[in-house]
PDB file of N, CA, C and O in Angstrom:
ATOM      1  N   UNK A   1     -93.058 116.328 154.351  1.00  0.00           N
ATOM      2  CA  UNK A   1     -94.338 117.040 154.314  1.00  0.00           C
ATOM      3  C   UNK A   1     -94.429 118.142 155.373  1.00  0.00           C
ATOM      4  O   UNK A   1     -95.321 118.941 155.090  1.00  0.00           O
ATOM      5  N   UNK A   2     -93.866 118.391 156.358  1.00  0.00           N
ATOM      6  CA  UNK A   2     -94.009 118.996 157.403  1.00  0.00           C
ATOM      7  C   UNK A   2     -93.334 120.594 157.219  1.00  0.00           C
ATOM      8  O   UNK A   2     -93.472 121.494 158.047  1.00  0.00           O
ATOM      9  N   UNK A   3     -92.661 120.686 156.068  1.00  0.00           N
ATOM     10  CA  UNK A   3     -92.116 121.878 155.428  1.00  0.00           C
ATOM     11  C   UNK A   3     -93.001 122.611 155.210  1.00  0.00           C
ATOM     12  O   UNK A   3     -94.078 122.067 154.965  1.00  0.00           O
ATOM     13  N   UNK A   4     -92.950 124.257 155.200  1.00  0.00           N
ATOM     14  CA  UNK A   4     -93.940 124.806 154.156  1.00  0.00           C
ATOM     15  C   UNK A   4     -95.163 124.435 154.818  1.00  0.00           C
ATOM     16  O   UNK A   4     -96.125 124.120 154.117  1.00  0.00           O
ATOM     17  N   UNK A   5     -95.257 124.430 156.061  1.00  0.00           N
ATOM     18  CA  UNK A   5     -97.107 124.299 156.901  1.00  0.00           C
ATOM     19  C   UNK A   5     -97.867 123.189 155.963  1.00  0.00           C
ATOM     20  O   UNK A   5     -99.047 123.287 155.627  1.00  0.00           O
ATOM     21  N   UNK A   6     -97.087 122.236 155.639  1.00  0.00           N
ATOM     22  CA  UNK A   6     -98.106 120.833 155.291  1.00  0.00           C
ATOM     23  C   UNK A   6     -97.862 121.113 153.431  1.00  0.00           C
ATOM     24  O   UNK A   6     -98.232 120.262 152.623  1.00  0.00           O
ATOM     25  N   UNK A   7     -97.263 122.294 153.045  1.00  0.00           N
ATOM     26  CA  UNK A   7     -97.526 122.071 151.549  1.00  0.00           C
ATOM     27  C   UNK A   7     -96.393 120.235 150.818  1.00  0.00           C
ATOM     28  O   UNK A   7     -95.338 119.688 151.141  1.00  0.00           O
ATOM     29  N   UNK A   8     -97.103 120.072 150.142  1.00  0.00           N
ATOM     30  CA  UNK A   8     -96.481 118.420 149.311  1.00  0.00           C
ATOM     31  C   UNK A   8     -95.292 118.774 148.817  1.00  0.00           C
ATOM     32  O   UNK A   8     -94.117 118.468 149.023  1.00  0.00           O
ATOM     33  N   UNK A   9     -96.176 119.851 147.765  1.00  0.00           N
ATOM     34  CA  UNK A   9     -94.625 119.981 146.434  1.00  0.00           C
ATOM     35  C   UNK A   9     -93.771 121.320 147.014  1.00  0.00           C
ATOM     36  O   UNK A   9     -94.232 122.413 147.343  1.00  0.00           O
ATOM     37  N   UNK A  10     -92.511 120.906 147.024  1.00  0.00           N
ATOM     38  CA  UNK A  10     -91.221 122.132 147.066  1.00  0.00           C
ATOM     39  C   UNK A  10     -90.589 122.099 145.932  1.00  0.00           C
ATOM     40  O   UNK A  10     -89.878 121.239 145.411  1.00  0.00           O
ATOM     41  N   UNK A  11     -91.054 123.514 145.488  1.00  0.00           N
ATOM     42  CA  UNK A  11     -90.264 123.504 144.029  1.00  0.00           C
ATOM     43  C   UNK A  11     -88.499 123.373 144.111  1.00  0.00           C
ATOM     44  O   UNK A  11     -87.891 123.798 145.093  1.00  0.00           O
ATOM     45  N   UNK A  12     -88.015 122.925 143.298  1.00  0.00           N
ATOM     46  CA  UNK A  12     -86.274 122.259 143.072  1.00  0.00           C
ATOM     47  C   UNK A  12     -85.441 123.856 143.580  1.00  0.00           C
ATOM     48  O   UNK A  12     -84.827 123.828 144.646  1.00  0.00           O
ATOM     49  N   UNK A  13     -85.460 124.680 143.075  1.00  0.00           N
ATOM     50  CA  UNK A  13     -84.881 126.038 143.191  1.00  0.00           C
ATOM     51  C   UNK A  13     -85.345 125.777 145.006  1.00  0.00           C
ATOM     52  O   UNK A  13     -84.409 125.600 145.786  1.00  0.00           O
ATOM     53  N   UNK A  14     -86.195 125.775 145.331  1.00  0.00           N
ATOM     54  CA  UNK A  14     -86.620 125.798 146.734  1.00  0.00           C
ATOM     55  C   UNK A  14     -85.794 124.701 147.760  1.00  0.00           C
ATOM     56  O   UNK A  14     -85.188 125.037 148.777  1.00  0.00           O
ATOM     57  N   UNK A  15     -85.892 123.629 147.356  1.00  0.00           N
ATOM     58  CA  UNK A  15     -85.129 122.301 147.824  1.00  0.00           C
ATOM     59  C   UNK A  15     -83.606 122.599 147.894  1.00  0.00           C
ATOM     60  O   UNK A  15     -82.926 122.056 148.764  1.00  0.00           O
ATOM     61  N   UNK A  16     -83.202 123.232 147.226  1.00  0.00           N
ATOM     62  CA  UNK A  16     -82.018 122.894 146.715  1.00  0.00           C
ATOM     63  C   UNK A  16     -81.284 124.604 148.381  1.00  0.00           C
ATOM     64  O   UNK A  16     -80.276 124.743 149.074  1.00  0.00           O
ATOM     65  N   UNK A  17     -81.922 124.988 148.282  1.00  0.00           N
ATOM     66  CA  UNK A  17     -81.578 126.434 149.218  1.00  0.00           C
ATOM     67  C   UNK A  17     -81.506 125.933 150.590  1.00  0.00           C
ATOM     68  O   UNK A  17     -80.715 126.319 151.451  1.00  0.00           O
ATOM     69  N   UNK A  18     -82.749 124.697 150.754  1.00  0.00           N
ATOM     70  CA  UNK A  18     -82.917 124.377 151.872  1.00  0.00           C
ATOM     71  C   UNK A  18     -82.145 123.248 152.308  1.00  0.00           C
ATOM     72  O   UNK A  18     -81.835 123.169 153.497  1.00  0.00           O
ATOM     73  N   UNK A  19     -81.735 122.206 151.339  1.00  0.00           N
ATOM     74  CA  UNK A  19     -80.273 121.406 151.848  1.00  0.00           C
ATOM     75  C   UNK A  19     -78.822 121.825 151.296  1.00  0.00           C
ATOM     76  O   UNK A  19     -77.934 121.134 150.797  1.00  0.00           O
ATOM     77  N   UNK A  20     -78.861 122.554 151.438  1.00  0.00           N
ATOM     78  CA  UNK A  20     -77.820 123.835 151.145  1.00  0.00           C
ATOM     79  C   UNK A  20     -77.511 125.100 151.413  1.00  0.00           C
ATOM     80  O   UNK A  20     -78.346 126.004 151.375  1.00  0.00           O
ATOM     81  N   UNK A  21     -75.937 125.314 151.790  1.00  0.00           N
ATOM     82  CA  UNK A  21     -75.551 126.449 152.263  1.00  0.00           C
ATOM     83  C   UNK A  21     -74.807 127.130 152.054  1.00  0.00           C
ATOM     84  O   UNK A  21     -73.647 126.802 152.303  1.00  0.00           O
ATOM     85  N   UNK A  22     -75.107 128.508 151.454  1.00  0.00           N
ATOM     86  CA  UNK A  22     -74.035 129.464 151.044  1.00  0.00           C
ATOM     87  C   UNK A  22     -72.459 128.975 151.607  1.00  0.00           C
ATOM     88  O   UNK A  22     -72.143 128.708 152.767  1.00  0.00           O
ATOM     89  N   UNK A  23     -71.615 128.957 150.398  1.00  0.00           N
ATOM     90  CA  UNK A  23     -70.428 128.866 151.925  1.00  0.00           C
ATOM     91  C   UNK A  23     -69.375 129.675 150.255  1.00  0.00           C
ATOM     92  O   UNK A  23     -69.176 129.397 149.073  1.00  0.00           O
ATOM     93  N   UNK A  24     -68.894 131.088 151.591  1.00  0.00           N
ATOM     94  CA  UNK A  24     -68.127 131.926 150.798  1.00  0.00           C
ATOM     95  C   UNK A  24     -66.510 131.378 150.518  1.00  0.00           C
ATOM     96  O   UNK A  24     -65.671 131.925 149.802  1.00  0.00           O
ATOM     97  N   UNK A  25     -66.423 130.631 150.996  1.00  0.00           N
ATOM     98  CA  UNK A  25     -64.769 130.009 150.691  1.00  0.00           C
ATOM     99  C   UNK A  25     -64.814 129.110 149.093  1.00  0.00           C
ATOM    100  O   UNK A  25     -63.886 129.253 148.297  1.00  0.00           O
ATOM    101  N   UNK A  26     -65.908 128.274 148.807  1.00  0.00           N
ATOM    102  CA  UNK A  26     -66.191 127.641 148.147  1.00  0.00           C
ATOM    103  C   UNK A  26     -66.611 128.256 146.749  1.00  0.00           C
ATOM    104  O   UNK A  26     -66.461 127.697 145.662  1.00  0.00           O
ATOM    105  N   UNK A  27     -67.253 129.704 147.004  1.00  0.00           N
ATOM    106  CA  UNK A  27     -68.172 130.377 146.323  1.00  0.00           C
ATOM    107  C   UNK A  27     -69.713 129.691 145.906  1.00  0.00           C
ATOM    108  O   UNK A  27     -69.922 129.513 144.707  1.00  0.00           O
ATOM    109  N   UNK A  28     -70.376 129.454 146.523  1.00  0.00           N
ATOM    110  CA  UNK A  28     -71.661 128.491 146.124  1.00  0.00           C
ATOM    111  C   UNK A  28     -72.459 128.455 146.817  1.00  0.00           C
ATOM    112  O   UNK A  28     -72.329 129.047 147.889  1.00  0.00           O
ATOM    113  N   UNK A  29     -73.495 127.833 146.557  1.00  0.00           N
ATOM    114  CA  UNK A  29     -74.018 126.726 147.231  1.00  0.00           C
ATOM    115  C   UNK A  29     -73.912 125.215 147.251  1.00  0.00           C
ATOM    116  O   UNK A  29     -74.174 124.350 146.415  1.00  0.00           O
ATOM    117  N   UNK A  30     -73.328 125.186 148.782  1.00  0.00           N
ATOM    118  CA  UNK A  30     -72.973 124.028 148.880  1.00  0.00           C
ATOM    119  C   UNK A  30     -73.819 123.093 149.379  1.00  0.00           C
ATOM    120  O   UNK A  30     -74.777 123.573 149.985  1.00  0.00           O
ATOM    121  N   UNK A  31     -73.749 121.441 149.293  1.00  0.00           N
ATOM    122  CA  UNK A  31     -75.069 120.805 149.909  1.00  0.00           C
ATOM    123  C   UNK A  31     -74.675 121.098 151.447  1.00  0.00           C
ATOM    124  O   UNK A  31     -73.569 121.514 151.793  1.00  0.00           O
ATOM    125  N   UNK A  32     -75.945 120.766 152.477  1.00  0.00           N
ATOM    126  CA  UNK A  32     -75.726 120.485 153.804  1.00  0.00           C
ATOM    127  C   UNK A  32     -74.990 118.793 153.977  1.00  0.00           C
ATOM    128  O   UNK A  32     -74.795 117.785 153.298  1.00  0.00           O
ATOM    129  N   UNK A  33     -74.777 119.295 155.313  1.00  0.00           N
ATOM    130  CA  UNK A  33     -74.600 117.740 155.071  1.00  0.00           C
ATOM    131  C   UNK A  33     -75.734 116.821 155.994  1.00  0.00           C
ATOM    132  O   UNK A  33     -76.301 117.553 156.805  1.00  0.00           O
ATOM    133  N   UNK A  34     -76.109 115.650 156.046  1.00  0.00           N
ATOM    134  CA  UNK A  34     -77.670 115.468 156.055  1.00  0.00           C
ATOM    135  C   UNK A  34     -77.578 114.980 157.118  1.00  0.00           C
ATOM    136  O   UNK A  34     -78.658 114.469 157.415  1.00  0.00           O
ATOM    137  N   UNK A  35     -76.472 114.795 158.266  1.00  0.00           N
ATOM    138  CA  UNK A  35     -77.166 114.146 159.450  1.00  0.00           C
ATOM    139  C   UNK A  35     -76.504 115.235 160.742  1.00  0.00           C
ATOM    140  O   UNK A  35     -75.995 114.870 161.801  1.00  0.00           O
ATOM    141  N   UNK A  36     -76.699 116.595 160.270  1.00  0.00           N
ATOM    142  CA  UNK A  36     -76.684 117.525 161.005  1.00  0.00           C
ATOM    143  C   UNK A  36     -78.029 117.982 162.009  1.00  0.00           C
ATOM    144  O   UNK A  36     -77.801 118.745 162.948  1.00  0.00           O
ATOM    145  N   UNK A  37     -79.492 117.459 161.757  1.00  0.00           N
ATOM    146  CA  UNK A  37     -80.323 116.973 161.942  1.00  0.00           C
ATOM    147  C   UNK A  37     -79.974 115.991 163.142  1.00  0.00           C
ATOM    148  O   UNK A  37     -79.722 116.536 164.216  1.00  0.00           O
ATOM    149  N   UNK A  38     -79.949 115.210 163.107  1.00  0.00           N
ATOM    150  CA  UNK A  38     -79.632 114.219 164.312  1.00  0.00           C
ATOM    151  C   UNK A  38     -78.671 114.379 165.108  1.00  0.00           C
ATOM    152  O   UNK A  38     -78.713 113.883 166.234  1.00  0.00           O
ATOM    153  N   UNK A  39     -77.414 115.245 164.592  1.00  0.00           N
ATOM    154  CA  UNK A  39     -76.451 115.451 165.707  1.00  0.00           C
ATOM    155  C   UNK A  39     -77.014 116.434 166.528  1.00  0.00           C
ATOM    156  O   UNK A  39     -76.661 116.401 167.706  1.00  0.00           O
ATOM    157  N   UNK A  40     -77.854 117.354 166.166  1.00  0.00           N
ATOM    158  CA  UNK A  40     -78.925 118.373 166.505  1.00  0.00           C
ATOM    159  C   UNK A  40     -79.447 117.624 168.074  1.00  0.00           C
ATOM    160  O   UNK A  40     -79.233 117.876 169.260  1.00  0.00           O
ATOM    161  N   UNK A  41     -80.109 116.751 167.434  1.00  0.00           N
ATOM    162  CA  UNK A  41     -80.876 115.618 168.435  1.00  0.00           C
ATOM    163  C   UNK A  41     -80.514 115.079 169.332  1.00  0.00           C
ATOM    164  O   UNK A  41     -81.216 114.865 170.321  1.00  0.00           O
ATOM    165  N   UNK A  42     -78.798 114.573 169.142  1.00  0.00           N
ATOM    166  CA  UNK A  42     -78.502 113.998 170.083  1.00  0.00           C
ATOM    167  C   UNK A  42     -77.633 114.980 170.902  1.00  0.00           C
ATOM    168  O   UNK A  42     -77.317 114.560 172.015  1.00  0.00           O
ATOM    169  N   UNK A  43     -77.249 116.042 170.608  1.00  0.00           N
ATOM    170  CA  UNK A  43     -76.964 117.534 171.416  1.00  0.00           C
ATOM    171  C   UNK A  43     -78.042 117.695 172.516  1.00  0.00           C
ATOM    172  O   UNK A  43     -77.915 117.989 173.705  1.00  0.00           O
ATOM    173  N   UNK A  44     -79.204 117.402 171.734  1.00  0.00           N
ATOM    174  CA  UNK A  44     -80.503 118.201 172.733  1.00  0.00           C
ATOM    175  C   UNK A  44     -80.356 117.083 173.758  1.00  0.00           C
ATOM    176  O   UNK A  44     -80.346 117.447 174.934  1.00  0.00           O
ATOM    177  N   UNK A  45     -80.198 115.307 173.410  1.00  0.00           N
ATOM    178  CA  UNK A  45     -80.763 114.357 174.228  1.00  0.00           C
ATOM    179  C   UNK A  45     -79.767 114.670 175.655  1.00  0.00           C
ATOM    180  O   UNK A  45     -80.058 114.778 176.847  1.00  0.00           O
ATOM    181  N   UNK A  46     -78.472 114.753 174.904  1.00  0.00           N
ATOM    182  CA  UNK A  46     -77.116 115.273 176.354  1.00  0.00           C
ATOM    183  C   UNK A  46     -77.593 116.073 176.964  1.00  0.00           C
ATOM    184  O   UNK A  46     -78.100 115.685 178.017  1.00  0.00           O
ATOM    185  N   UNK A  47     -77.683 117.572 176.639  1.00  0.00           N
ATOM    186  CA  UNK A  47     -78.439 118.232 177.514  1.00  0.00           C
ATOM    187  C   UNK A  47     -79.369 118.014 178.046  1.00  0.00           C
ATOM    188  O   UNK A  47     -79.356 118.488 179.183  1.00  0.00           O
ATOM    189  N   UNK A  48     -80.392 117.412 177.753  1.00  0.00           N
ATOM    190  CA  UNK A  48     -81.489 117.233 178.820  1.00  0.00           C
ATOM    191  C   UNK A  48     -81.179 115.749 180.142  1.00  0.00           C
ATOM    192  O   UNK A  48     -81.622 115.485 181.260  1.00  0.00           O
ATOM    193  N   UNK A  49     -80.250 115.152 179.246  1.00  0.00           N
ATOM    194  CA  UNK A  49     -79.981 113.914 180.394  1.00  0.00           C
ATOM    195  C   UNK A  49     -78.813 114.589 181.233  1.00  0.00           C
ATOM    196  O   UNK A  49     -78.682 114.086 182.349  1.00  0.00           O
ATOM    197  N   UNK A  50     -77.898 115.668 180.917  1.00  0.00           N
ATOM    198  CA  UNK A  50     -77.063 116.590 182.196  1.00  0.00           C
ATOM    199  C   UNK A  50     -78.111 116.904 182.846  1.00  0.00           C
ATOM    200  O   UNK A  50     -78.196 116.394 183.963  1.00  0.00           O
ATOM    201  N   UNK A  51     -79.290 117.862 182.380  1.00  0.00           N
ATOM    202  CA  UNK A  51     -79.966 118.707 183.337  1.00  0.00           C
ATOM    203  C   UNK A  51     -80.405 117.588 184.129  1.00  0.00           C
ATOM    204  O   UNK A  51     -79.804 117.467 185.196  1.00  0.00           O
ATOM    205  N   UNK A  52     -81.318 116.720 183.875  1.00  0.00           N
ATOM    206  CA  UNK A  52     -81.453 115.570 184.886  1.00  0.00           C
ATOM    207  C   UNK A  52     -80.875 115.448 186.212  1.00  0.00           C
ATOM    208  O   UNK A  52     -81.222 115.569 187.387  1.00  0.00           O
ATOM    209  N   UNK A  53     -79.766 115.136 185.474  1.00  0.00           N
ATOM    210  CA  UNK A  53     -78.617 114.644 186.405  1.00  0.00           C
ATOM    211  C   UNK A  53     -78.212 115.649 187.314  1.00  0.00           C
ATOM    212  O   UNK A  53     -77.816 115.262 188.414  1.00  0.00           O
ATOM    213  N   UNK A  54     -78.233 116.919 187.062  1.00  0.00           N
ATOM    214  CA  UNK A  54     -77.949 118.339 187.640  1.00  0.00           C
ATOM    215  C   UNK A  54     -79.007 118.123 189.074  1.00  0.00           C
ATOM    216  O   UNK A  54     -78.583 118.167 190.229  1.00  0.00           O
ATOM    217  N   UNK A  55     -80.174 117.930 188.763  1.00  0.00           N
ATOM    218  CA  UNK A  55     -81.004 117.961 189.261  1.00  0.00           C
ATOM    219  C   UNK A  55     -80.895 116.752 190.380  1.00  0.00           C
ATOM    220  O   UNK A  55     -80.477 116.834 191.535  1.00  0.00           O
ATOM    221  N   UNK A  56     -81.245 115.962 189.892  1.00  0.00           N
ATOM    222  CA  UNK A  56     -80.768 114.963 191.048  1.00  0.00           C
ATOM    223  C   UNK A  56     -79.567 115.714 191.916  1.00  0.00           C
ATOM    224  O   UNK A  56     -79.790 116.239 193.007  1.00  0.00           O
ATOM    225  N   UNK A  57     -78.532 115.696 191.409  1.00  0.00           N
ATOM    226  CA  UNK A  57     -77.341 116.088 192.383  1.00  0.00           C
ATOM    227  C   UNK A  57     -77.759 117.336 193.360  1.00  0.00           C
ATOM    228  O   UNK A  57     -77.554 117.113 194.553  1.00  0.00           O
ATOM    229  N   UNK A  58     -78.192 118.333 193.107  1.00  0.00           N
ATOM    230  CA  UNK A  58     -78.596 119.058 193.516  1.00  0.00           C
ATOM    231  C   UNK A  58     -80.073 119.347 194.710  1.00  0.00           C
ATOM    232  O   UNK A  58     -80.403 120.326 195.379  1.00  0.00           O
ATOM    233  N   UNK A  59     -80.650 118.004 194.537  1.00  0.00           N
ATOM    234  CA  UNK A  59     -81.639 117.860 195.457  1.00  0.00           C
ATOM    235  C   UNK A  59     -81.549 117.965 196.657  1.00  0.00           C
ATOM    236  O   UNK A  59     -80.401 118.188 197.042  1.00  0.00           O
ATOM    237  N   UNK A  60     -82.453 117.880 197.569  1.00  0.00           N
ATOM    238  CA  UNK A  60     -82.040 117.400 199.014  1.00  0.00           C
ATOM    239  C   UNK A  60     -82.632 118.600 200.016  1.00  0.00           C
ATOM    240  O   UNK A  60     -83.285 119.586 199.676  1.00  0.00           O
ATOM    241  N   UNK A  61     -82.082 118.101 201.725  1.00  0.00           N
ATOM    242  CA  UNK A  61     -82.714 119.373 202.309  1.00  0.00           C
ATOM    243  C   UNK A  61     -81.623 120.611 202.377  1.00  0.00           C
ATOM    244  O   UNK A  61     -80.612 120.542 201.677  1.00  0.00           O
ATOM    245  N   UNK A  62     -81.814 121.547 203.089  1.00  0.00           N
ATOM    246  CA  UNK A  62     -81.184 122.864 203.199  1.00  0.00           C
ATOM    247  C   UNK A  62     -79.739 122.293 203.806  1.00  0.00           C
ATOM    248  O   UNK A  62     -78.636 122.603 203.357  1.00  0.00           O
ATOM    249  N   UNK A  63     -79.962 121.478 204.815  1.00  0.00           N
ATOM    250  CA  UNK A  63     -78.765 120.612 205.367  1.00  0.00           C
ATOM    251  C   UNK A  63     -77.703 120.050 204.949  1.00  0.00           C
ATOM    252  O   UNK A  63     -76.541 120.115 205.349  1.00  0.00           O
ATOM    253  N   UNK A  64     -78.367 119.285 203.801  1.00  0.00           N
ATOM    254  CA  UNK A  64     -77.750 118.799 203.015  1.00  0.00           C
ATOM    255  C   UNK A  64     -76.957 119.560 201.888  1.00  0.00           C
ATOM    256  O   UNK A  64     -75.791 119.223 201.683  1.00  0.00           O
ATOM    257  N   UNK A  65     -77.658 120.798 200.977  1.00  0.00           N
ATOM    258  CA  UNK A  65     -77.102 121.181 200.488  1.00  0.00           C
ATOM    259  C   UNK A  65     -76.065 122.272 200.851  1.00  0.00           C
ATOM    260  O   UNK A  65     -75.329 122.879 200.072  1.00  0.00           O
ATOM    261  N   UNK A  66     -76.166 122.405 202.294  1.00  0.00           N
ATOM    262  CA  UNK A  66     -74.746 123.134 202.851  1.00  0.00           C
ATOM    263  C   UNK A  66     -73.671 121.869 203.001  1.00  0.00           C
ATOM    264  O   UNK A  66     -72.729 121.903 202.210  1.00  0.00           O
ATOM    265  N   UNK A  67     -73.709 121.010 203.725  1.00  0.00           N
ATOM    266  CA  UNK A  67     -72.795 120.183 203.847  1.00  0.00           C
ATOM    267  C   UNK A  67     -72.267 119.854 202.113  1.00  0.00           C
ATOM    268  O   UNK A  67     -71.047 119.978 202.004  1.00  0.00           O
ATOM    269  N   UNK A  68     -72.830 119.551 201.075  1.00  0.00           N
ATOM    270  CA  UNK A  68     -72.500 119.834 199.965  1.00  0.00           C
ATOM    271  C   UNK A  68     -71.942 120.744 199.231  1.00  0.00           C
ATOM    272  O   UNK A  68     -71.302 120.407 198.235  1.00  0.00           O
ATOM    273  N   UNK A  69     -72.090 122.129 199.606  1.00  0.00           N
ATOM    274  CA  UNK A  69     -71.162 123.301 199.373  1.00  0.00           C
ATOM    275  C   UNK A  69     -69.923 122.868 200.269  1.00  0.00           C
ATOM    276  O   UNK A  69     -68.802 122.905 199.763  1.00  0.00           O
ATOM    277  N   UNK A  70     -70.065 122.525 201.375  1.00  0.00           N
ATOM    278  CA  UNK A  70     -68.880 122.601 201.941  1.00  0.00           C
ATOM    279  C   UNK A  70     -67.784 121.633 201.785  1.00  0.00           C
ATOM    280  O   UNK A  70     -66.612 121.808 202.119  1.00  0.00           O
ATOM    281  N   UNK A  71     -68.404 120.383 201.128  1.00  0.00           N
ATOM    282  CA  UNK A  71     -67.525 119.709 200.663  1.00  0.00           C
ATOM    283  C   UNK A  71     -67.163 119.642 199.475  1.00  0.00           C
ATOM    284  O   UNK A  71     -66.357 118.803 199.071  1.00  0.00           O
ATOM    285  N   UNK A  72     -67.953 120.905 198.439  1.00  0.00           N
ATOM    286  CA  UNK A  72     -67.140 121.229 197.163  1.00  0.00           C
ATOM    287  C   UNK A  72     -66.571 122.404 197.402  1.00  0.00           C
ATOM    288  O   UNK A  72     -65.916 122.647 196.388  1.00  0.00           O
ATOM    289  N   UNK A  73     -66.437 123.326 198.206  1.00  0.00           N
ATOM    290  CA  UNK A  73     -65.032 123.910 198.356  1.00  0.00           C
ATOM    291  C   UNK A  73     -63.983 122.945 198.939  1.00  0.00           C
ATOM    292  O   UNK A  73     -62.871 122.779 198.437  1.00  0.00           O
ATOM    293  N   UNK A  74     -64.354 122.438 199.842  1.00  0.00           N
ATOM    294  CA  UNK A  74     -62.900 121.661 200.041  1.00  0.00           C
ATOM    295  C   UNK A  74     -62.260 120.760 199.087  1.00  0.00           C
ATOM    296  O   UNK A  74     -61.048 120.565 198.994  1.00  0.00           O
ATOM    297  N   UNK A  75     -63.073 120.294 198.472  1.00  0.00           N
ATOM    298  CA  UNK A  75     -62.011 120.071 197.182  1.00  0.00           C
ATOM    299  C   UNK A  75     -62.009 120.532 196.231  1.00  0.00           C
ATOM    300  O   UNK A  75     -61.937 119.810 195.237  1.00  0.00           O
ATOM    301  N   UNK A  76     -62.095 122.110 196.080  1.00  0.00           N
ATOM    302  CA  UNK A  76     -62.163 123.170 195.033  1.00  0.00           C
ATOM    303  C   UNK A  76     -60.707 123.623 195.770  1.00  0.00           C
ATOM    304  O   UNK A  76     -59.871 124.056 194.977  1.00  0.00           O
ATOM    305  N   UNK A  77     -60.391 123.585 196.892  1.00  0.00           N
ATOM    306  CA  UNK A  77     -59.536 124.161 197.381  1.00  0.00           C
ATOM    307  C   UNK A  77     -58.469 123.229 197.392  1.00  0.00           C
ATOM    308  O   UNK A  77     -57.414 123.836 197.210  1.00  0.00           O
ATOM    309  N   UNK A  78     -58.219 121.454 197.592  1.00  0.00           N
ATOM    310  CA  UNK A  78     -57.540 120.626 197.696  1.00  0.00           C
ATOM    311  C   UNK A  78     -56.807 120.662 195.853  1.00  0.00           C
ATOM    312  O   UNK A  78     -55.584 120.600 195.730  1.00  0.00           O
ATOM    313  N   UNK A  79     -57.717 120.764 194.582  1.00  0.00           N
ATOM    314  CA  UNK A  79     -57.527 120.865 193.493  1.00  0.00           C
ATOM    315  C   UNK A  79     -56.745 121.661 192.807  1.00  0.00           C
ATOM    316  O   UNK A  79     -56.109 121.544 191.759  1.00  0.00           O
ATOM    317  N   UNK A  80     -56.992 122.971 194.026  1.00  0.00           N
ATOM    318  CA  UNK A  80     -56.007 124.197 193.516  1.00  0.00           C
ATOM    319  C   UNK A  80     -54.796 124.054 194.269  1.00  0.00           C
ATOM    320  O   UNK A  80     -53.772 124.540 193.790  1.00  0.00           O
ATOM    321  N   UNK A  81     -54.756 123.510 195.286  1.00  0.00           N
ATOM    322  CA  UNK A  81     -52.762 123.456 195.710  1.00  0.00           C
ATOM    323  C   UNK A  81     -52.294 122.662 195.089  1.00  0.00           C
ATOM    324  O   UNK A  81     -51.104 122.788 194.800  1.00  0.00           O
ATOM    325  N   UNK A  82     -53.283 121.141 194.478  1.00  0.00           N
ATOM    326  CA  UNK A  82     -52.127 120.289 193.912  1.00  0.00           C
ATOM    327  C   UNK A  82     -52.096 120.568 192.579  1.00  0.00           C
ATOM    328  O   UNK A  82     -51.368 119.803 191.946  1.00  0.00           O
ATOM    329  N   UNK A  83     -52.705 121.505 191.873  1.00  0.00           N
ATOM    330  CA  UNK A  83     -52.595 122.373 190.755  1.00  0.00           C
ATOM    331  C   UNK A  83     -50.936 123.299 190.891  1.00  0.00           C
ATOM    332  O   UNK A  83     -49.771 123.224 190.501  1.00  0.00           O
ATOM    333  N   UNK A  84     -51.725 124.038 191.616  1.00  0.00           N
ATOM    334  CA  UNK A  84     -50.034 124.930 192.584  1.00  0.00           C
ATOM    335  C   UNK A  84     -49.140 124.250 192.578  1.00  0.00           C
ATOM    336  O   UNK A  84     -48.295 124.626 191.765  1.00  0.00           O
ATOM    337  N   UNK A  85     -48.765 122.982 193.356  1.00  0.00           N
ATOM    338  CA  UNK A  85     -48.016 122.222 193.302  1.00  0.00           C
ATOM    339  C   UNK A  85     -46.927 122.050 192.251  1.00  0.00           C
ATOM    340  O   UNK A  85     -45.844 122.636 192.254  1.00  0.00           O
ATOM    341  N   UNK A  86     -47.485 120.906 191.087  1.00  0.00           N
ATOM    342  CA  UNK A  86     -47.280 120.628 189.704  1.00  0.00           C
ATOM    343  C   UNK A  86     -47.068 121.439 188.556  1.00  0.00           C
ATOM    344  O   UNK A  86     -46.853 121.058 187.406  1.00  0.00           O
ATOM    345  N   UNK A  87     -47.175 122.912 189.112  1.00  0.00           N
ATOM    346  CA  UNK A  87     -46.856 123.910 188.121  1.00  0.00           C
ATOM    347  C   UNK A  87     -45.356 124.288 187.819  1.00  0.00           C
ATOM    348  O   UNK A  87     -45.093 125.141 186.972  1.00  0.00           O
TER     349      UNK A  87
END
């Protein structure tokens, strides 16, 4: 119901456009496939539980977040010799 600003009926020609997608390899219209919708969803849920998490990590005082830069270069820098290394 939530299609079409609350209208009930979707005419078939109409339905049929909307779980379906041109696809030029095929020549057609092809169906969607139906739980593209929820992978949608659970895309959005990851991202918002990273940003979270971003956030937390990122908190703290001015103090803190220098001593935190400084200990992700040092192992931004420890990562790249034993990168160097193994090459």
């Amino acid at each position: 119901m939530h299609r079409f600003g609350g209208f009930p009926y979707v005419p078939a020609e109409l339905e049929a456009k909307i779980y379906s997608s041109w696809d030029p390899e095929r020549r057609g219209w092809q169906p969607k496939d139906k739980n593209t919708r929820t992978e949608r969803r659970a895309e959005k849920r990851s991202t918002r539980i990273r940003s979270r998490l971003r956030k937390r990590r990122n908190a703290g005082s001015a103090a803190e977040k220098r001593r935190r830069r400084k200990r992700d270069r040092k192992t931004d820098a420890r990562s790249r010799r034993n990168d160097a290394q193994h090459r």
